[in-house]
Each structure stands twice: as C-alpha cells, then as structure tokens.
C-alpha positions as CSV (number, residue, x, y, z in Angstrom):
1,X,79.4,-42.8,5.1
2,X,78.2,-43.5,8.6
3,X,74.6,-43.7,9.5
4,X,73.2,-40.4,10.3
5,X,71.6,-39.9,14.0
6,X,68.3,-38.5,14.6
7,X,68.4,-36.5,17.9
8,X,65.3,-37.2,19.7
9,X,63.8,-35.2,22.5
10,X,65.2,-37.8,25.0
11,X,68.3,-37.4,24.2
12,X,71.0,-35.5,26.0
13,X,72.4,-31.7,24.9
14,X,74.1,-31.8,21.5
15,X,77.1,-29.5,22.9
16,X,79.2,-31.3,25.7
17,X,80.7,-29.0,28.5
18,X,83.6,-27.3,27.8
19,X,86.9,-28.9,27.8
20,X,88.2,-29.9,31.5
21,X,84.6,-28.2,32.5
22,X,82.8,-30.2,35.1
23,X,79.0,-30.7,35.4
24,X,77.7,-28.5,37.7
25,X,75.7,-29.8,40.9
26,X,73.2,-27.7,43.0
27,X,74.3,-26.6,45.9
28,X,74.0,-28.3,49.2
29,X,71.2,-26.8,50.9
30,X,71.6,-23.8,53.6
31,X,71.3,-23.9,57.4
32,X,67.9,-22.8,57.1
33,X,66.7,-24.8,54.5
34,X,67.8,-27.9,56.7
35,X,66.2,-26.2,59.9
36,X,63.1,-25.5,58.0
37,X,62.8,-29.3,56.1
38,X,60.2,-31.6,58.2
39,X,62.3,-34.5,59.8
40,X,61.0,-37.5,61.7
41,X,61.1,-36.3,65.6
42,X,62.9,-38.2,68.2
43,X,60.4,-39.5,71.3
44,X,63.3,-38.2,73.7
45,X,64.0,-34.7,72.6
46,X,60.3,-34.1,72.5
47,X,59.4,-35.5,75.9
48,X,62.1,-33.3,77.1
49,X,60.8,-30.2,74.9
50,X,57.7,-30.2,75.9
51,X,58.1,-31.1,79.9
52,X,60.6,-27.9,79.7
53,X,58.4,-26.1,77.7
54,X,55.5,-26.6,80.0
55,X,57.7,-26.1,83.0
56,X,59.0,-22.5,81.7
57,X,55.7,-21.3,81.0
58,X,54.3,-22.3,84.4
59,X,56.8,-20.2,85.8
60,X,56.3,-17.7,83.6
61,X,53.1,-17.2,84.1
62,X,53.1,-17.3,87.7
63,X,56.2,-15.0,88.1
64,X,53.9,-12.3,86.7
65,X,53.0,-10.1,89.0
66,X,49.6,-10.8,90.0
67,X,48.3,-6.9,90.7
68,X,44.9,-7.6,91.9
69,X,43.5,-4.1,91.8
70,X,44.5,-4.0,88.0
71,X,43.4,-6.7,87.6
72,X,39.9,-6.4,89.1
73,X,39.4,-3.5,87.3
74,X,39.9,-4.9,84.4
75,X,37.4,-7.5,84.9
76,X,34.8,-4.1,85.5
77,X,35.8,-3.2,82.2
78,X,35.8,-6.4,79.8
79,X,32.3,-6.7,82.1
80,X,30.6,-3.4,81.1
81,X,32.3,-4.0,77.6
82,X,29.9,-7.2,77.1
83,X,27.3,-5.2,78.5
84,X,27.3,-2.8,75.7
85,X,28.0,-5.5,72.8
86,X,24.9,-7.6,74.7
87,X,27.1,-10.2,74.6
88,X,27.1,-10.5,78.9
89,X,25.3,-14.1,79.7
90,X,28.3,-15.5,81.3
91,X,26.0,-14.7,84.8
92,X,23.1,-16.0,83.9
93,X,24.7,-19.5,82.2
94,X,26.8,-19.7,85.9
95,X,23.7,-19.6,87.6
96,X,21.8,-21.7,85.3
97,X,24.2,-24.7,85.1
98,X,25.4,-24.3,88.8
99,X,21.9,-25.7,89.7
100,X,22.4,-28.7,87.9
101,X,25.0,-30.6,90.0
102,X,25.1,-33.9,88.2
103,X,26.3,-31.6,85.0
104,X,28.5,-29.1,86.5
105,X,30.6,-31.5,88.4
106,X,32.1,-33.1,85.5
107,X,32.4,-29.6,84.0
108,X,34.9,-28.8,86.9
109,X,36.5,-31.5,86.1
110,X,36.9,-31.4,82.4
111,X,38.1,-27.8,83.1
112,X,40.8,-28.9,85.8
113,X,42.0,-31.8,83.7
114,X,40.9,-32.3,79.8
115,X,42.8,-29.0,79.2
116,X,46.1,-31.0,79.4
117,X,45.2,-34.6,78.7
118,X,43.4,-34.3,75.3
119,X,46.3,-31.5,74.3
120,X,49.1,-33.9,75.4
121,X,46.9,-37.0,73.5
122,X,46.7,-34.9,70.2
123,X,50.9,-33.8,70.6
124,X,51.1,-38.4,71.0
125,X,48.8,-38.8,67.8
126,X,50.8,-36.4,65.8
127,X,53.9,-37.9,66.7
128,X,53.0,-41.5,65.8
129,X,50.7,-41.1,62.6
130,X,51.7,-37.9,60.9
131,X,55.8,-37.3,61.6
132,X,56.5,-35.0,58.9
133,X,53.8,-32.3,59.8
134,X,54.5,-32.4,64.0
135,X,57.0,-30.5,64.2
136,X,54.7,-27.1,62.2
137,X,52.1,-28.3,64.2
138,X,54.3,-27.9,67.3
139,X,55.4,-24.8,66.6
140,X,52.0,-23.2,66.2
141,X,51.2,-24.7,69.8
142,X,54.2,-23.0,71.2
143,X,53.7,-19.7,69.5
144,X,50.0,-19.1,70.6
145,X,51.1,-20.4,74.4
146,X,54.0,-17.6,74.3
147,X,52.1,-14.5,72.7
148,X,49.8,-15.8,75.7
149,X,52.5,-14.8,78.2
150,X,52.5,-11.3,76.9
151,X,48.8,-11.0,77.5
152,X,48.9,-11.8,81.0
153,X,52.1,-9.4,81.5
154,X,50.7,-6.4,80.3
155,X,46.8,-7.3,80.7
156,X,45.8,-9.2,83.9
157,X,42.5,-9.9,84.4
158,X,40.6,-11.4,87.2
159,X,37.9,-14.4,86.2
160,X,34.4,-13.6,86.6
161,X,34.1,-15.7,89.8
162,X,36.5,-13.7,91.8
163,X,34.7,-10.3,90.6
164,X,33.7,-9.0,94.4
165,X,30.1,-7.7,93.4
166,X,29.7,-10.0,90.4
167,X,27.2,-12.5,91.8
168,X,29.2,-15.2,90.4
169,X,28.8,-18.4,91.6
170,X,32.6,-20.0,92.0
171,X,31.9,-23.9,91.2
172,X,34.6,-25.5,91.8
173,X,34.9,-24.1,95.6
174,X,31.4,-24.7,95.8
175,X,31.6,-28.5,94.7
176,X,34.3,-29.2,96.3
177,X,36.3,-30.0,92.9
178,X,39.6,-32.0,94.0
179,X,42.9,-31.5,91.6
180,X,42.5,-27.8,90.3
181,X,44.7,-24.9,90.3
182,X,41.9,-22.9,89.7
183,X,40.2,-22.7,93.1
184,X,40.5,-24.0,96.4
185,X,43.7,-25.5,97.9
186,X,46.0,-25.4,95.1
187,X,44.7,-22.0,94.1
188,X,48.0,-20.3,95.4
189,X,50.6,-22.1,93.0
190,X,48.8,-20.9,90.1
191,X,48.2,-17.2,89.1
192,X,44.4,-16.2,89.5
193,X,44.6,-13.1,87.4
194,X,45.7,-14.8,84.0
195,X,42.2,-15.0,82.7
196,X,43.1,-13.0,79.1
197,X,44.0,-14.7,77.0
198,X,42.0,-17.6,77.6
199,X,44.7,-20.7,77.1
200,X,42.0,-23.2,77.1
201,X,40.4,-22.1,74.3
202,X,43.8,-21.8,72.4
203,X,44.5,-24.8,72.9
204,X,41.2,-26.5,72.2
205,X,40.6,-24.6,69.2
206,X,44.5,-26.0,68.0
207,X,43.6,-29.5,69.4
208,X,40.2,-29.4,67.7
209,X,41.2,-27.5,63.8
210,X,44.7,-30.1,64.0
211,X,41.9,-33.2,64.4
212,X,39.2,-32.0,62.0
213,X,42.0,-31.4,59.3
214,X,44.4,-34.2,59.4
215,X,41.8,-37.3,60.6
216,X,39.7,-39.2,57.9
217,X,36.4,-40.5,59.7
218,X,34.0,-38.1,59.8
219,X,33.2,-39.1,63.5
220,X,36.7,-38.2,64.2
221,X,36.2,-34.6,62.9
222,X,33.3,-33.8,64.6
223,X,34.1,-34.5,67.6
224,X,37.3,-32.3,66.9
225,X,35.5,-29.7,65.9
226,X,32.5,-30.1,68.9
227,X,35.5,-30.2,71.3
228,X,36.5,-26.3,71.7
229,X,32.7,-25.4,71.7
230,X,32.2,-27.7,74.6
231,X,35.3,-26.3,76.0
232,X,33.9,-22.5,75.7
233,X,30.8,-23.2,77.5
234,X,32.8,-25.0,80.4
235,X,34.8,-22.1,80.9
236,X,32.0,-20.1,80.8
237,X,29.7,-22.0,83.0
238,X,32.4,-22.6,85.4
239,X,33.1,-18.5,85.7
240,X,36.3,-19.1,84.6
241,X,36.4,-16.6,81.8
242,X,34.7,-14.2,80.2
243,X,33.6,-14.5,76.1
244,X,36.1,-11.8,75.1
245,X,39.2,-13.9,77.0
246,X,37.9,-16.9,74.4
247,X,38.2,-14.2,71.7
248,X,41.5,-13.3,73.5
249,X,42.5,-17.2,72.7
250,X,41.3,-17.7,69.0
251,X,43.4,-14.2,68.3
252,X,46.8,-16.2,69.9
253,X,45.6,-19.4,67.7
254,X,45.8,-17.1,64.7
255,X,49.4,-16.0,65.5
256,X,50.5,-19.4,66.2
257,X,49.7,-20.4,62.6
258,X,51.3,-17.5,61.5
259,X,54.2,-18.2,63.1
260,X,54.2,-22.1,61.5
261,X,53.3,-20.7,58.6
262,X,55.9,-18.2,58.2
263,X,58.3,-21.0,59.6
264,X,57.8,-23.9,57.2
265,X,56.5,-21.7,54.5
266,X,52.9,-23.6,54.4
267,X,50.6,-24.1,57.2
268,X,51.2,-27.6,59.1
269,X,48.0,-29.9,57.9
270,X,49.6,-29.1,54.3
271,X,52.6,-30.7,54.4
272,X,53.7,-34.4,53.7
273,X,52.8,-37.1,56.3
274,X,56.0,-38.7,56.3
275,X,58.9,-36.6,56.5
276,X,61.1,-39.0,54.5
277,X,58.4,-39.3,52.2
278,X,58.8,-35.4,52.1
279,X,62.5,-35.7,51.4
280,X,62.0,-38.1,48.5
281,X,59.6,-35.2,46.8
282,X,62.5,-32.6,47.2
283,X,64.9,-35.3,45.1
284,X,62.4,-35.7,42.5
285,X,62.5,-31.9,41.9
C-alpha cells in the first residue's frame, strides 16, 4: 500500500475541474473600471487640460450676459439679506483696512494674483508627489469651477464696490493696483457681475483642505488651512464679495467632491499615492 496523504489547508481542491474544463480567469476589467483606476498623469496632456480648461471657462464666464440692472439688484438683496442675519461688516472692514495702505496694497495684490499662482502651485505639487490621487483631486477642481458657471448664468451679482449707494471704498482703483481684471484698465475683458459664487474661495478652500490632508509637517497644514481664511478677508476687505458669495464658494467645493467622490468611488486624499502602487493592491486582491 502506498502512503496515505494528509490534505492540509494549503493544499489545493481535492476535485480537479472537469474533464477538458478550463480554469476560469476573471474577467478583464470594463471601460469604466479602467476610466475610473488612478493612473500616473502625463505632464503634456495636463498642461494642455488645464490651459484649455482655464481658457473655456474664461470665455464662459465672460460670454454671460452681464445684465447690470439684475445684477445690481441683486447685490440690494444679498445686502439687506446680511442685514437681517447681522452678518453685514463687509462696509465697515472696507473702510477699516482701506486706511491702512501699507496692508491693503498687498491685499490687492494677493487678490489679483495668488488666486492663480498658489492654485496652479498645488495642481504642480499633486502632480510630482502624489500621482495616483491627482487626477480625483482634479476632477473635484473642475467640478466646483463648472457648477460656478451656472451661478453666474442664472444669478449675476454685482460686487459690493460697484453697489451705486453702497459707500464702498473700490481699492484697487483707489491704489492704483497694476495687473487686475477686477478694476481699472483691464476691468472690461473680465465680467464685473460674476461675484456669486465666489471662485476664490473655491478654490482656496480646495487648495487649502487638498494641503492640510495630504502634507505631513504640521507647518505645512496650517498654513493650508490659514490660507482660505486669509483669502476670505481679502475678498472682503477689498469689496470684492460679499460673505454669502464665500458661502456661495464652499457650497460649489462641496459639489466638486461629490463629483470626485462619486467618480473614483472614494474621496481623492484616500486613495493610494502611487497609482502603480495602486495597481499592485488590485492584483493582490
């Protein structure tokens, strides 16, 4: 007699496939599953994303009709609104940092310029050190910029400092601010009444949450986080917006990580680093 054989745990089915049966493999995954799977991005395709991206959203946004009358009365009424939550400083905070011209200065400038560099900086720092979670982090930048073209179709809204009988003190005409489409010279190639949703605060908030959740020195994160608060009192001292357009922002933030989230089926800080690394954790299960 042979020697009997203990089956272990380890070993393989007792019962082999039938005969001329072959082992079955899972199937290949879908379309979507491969659309959906975090991939390393290519520097060219995103440099030419993003500079279209930008470019279609400028002209959205200034192809909007820019109804002045709407839009002033609008203003009244997000105005009178504060007014009844007590929520209406933006006046007195114009006024009050307006007087202080070695601080409001840079304030027109941070509003004329940081708004793109430290976004564009952030899209660079995604890219390089976390591949596998840019492109969910991309998409939730996109979304909140496009539900933002619906506010300013169906909502326009004049910024405090054009309101007529607002008192509002208009600081970047008044310093002389150079390189704004806000104000002043370059005023006419940007549309005036897209003040709700406030797009600085949307992306500042993305910029700052993005920072704070993926960065490891603590440093790091608090300046991410002190970033959009700074930003909100610019836009207010500057009479660029009013509170509720910064609520108007956060509430476009929120659908932008729905939108990721829905997308890549987790939100973007909670996927792997690497995306190969990613793909290696799909083999293993």
């Amino acid at each position: 007699m042979g020697e009997a054989h203990v089956r272990t745990v380890d070993d393989p089915p007792a019962s082999p496939p039938p005969h001329g049966a072959t082992a079955e493999r899972p199937p290949p995954p879908g379309r979507m599953t491969r659309l959906r799977a975090p991939r390393a991005p290519r520097l060219w395709f995103e440099i030419l994303l993003i500079a279209l991206s930008y470019w279609t959203y400028s002209v959205i946004r200034n192809a909007v009709p820019e109804r002045e009358a709407q839009a002033l009365r609008n203003a009244d009424w997000i105005w009178r609104a504060e007014h009844a939550l007590g929520i209406a400083v933006e006046h007195t905070v114009n006024h009050a940092v307006n007087a202080v011209t070695w601080l409001i200065v840079p304030m027109n400038y941070y509003y004329a310029t940081l708004h793109f560099v430290v976004t564009i900086g952030v899209l660079v720092w995604l890219y390089r050190w976390h591949p596998g979670r840019y492109a969910a982090a991309r998409l939730a930048l996109f979304a909140t910029t496009g539900v933002a073209l619906v506010g300013y179709y169906f909502y326009p809204l004049a910024p405090p400092r054009l309101m007529a009988d607002g008192g509002f003190v208009d600081t970047l005409v008044r310093h002389n601010t150079w390189g704004s489409m806000a104000s002043g010279n370059l005023a006419s190639m940007s549309n005036q009444y897209a003040a709700m949703p406030s797009m600085h605060i949307g992306w500042s908030l993305w910029c700052g949450l993005t920072v704070a959740l993926l960065a490891r020195p603590l440093w790091v994160k608090t300046v991410a986080l002190l970033y959009p608060f700074f930003t909100l009192l610019v836009i207010i001292s500057t009479a660029n917006h009013f509170w509720l357009d910064a609520c108007g922002g956060a509430l476009c933030l929120l659908f932008g990580f729905a939108v990721a989230c829905l997308w890549y089926g987790t939100l973007p800080h909670h996927l792997a680093r690497d995306a190969a690394g990613h793909k290696r954790e799909l083999v293993r299960v």
